[in-house]
N, C-alpha and C positions, 0 to 999 in steps of 0.2 A: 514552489512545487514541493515542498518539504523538504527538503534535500540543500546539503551545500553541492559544489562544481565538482570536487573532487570522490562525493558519494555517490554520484551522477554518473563520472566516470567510470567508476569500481560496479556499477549495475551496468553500464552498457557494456564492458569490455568483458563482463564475464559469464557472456555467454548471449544479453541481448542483441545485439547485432548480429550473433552467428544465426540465432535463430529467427528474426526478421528476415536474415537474409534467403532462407531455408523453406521460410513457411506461406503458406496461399492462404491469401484474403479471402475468407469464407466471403461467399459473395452469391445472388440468386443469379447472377449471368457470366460466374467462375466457374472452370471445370475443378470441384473438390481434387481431383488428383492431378492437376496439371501445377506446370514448375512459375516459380513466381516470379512476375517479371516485375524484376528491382526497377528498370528503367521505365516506368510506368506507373509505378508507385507515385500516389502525392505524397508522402514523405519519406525521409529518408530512417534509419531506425533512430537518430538523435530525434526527430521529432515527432519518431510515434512513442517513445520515452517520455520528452514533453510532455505531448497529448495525455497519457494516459496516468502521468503524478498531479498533471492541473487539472485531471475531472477527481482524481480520488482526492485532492487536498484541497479543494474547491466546492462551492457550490453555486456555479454557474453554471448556465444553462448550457445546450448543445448548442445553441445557436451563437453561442458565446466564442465557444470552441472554435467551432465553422469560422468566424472571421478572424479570431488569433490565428490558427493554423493554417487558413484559407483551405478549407475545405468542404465543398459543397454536399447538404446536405443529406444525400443515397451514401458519402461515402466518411462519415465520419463513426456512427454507428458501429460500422465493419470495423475501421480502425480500433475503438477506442477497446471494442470485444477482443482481438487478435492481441491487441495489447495488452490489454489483461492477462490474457493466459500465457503469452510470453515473458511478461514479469512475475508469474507465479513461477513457470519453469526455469527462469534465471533464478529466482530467489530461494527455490529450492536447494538448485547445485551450491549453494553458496554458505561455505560454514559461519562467515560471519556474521546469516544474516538466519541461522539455524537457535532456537530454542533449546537452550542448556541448562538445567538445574545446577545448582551447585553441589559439587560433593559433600561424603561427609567433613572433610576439612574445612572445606569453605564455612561448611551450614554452622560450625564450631568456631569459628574466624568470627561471623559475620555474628553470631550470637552474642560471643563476647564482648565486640563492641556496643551493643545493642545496651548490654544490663549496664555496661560503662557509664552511659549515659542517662539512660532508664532502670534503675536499680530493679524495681518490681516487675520487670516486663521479660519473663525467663521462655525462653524456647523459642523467640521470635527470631526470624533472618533474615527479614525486609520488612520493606513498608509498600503502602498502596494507595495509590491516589485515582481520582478519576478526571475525565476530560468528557467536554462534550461539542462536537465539530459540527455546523449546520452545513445540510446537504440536501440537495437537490429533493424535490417533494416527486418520489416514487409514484413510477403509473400505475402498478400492481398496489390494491386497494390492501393487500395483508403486510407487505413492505412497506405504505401507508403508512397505515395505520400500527406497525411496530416503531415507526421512525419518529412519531408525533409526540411530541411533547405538551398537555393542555395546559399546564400551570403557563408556558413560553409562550404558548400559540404560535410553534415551529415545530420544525424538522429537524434532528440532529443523530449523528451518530456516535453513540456512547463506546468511549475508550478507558477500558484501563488499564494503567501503568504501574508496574510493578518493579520496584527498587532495591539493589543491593545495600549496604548500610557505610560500602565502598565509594560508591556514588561511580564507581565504573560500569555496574551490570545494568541493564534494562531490559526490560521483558514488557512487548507489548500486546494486550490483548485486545480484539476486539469485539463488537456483541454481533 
């Protein structure tokens, strides 16, 4: 899922479960403003968690999903969306998991070591590498066709990674 057990835990306990537990499965035969009923839920919020780091770290189908999670088809969709936006809103409240530049100390820190190594390379305070992850071949013909790669003849979503010279910071962007 990406994640070790214990970053796992540090995203459900901070705040994903409250809000699973809080929030209604947008659903076409839900009442929008009616309370959610946990006990009726096919999963619990450990496994709409699951669910929704194995579709973003994966590129398996939904149907894939549906039999890991045993979830039948009308209802994994709703899931995997509510999920979503529950791990946006936990990931927000979360300073660990907030976008920091480094001060000017750092940016002077991390400089220094830089010309240490690389004598000609002045003003630099990281480095930056890319990734590129295959993922599910988008219904939407403009997501399509943003995601396709011809030289592969795939689908991937381009990541890049942005490094301290500490090798402690990371900054990850997406496209």
């Amino acid at each position: 899922m990406g994640f070790d057990v214990n970053t796992f835990e540090l995203i459900l306990n901070s705040g994903f479960r409250d809000f699973w537990s809080t929030t209604t499965i947008q659903c076409t035969v839900v009442d929008v403003d009616g309370h959610p009923w946990l006990g009726c839920h096919s999963l619990d919020a450990t496994g709409a968690l699951g669910l929704v780091l194995h579709y973003l770290n994966s590129c398996m189908t939904q149907t894939s999903l549906q039999q890991i999670f045993g979830l039948v088809p009308t209802t994994v969709n709703p899931y995997i969306l509510l999920s979503l936006q529950i791990l946006d809103m936990t990931l927000l409240g979360m300073p660990d998991a907030c976008i920091v530049w480094p001060n000017a100390t750092q940016i002077s820190q991390y400089s220094a070591m830089i010309v240490e190594r690389h004598g000609l390379l002045q003003g630099a305070f990281g480095s930056i590498d890319g990734l590129k992850l295959p993922v599910e071949v988008p219904e939407d013909p403009m997501m399509e066709n943003a995601s396709f790669n011809s030289w592969t003849h795939g689908h991937y979503s381009n990541q890049i990674l942005v490094f301290a010279p500490d090798g402690m910071s990371c900054l990850i962007i997406a496209w």
